[in-house]
C-alpha positions in Angstrom: -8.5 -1.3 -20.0 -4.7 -1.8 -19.7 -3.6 1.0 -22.7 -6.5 3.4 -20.7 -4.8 2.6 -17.0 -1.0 3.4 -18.6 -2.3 6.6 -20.4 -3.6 7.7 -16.9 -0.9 6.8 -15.3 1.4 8.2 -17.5 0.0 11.9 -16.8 0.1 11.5 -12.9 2.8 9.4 -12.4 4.5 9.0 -15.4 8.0 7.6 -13.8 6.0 4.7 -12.8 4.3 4.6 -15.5 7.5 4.2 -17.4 8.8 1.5 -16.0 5.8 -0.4 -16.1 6.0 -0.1 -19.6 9.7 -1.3 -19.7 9.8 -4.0 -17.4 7.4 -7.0 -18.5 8.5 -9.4 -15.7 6.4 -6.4 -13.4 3.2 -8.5 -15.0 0.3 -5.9 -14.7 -2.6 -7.7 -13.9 -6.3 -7.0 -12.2 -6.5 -3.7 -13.9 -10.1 -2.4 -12.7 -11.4 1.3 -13.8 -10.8 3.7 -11.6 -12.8 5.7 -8.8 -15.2 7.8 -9.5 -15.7 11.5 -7.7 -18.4 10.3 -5.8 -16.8 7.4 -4.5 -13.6 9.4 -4.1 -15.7 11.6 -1.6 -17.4 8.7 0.0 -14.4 7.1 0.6 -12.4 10.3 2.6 -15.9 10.6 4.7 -15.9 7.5 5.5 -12.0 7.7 6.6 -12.7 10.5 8.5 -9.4 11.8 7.0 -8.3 13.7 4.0 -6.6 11.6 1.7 -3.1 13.4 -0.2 -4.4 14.5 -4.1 -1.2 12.0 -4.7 -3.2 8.8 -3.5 -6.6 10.8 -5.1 -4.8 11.0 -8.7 -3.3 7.7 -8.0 -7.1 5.5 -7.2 -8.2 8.3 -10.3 -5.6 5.9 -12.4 -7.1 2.5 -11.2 -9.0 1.3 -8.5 -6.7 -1.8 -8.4 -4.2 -3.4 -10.4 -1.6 -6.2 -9.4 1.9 -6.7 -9.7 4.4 -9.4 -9.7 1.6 -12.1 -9.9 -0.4 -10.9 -7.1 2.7 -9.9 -4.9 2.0 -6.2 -4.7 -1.7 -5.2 -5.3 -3.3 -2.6 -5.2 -6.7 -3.3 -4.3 -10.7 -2.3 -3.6 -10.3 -3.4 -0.1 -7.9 -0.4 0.6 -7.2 1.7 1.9 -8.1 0.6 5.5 -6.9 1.5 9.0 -4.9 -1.0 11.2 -6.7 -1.0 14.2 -6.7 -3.6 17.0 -8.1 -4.9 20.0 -6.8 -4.7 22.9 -4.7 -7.4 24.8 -6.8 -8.3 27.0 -10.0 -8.7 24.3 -7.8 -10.9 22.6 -8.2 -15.1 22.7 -5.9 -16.7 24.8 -4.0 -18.2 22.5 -3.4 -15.3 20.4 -2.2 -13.2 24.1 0.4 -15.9 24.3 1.1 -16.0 20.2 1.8 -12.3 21.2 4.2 -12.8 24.7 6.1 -15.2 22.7 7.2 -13.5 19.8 7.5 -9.9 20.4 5.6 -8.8 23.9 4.1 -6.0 22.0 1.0 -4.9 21.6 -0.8 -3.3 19.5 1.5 -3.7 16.7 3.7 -0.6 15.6 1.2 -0.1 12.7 -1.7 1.0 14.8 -3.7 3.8 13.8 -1.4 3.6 10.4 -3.9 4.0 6.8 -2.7 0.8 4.3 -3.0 1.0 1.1 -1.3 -1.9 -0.4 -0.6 -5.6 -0.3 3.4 -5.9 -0.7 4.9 -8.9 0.0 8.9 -7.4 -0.4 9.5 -9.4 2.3 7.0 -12.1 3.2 3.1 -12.7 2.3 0.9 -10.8 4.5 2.8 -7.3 4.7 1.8 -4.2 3.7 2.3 -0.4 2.6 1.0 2.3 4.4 0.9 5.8 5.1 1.7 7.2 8.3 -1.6 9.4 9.3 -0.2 10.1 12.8 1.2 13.8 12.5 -1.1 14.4 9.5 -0.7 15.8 6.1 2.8 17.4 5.7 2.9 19.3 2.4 0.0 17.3 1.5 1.8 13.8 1.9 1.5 11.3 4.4 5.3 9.4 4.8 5.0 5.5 3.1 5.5 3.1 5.9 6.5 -1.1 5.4 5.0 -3.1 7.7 6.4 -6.6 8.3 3.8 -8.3 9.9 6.2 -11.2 11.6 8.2 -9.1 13.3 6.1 -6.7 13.9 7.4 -3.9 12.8 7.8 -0.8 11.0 10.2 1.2 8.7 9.9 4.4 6.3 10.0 3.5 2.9 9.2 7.1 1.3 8.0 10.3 2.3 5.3 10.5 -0.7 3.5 8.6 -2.8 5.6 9.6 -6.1 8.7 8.5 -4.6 7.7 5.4 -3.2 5.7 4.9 -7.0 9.3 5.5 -8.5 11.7 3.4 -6.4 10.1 0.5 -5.0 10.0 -1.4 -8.4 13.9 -0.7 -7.9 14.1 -2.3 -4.6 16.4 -5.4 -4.7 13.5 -7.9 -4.3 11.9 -6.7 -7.5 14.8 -6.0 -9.2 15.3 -9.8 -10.3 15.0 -11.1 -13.8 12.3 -13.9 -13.5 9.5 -15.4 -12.6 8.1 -14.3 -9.0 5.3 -16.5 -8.6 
């Protein structure tokens, strides 16, 4: 399953690919087959939104793998759309949670497509691609969100590049074990 994922990978995304191969402490883990056309199709109708042949070649590699010992995964339950309720549909509680620590609401991520569990920062925060002004050049710009904060920041304005630098970022860029 894993020699099958690299090879695909290798042919869409082979930078990636690459350094997958030549840094072990990545741990590739949770390697699942990848989508099929059918499910490919499914999946955009049931979006409602056309998804960049970069993402497309990219579930075509793997449905889901892991990284890092579950720190970045790629995953069946994505992608998904942030969406939330309203402020006043929210509990109590969670309207004060919300005054407290930032006054804003929805979060800066609404509306935004995630496609990936990346804890860079701290558990719980994501990657996503910003669907707002739709495709440009048939790329959607790679978002972080930090869920604490909450906030936003552009990480890469396609897939390849985000694919190619983030397992350069200084958080993964460490010798050791990240568990």
């Amino acid at each position: 399953m894993v020699d099958d994922f690299i090879k695909r990978m290798k042919a869409a995304f082979p930078d990636f690919a690459n350094k997958l191969v030549e840094s072990p402490q990545v741990g590739l883990e949770q390697v699942r087959p990848p989508i099929s056309e059918v499910d490919l199709n499914k999946l955009e109708t049931s979006l409602g939104l056309q998804l960049p042949e970069s993402y497309k070649s990219f579930l075509r590699c793997a449905r889901q793998f892991w990284l890092f010992g579950g720190i970045v995964q790629f995953g069946t339950q994505h992608p998904f759309f942030h969406e939330f309720e309203p402020f006043d549909k929210l509990p109590p509680k969670q309207q004060l949670f919300v005054k407290q620590r930032s006054g804003r609401w929805p979060p800066p991520s609404q509306g935004m497509l995630c496609f990936a569990e990346f804890f860079m920062e701290a558990d719980g925060d994501q990657v996503l691609f910003d669907v707002s002004k739709g495709l440009v050049n048939d790329e959607y710009p790679i978002m972080y969100y930090d869920h604490e904060t909450p906030s936003v920041r552009r990480l890469a304005d396609t897939l390849s590049q985000f694919l190619t630098e983030f397992l350069d970022y200084p958080a993964f860029a460490l010798e050791g074990d990240f568990e």
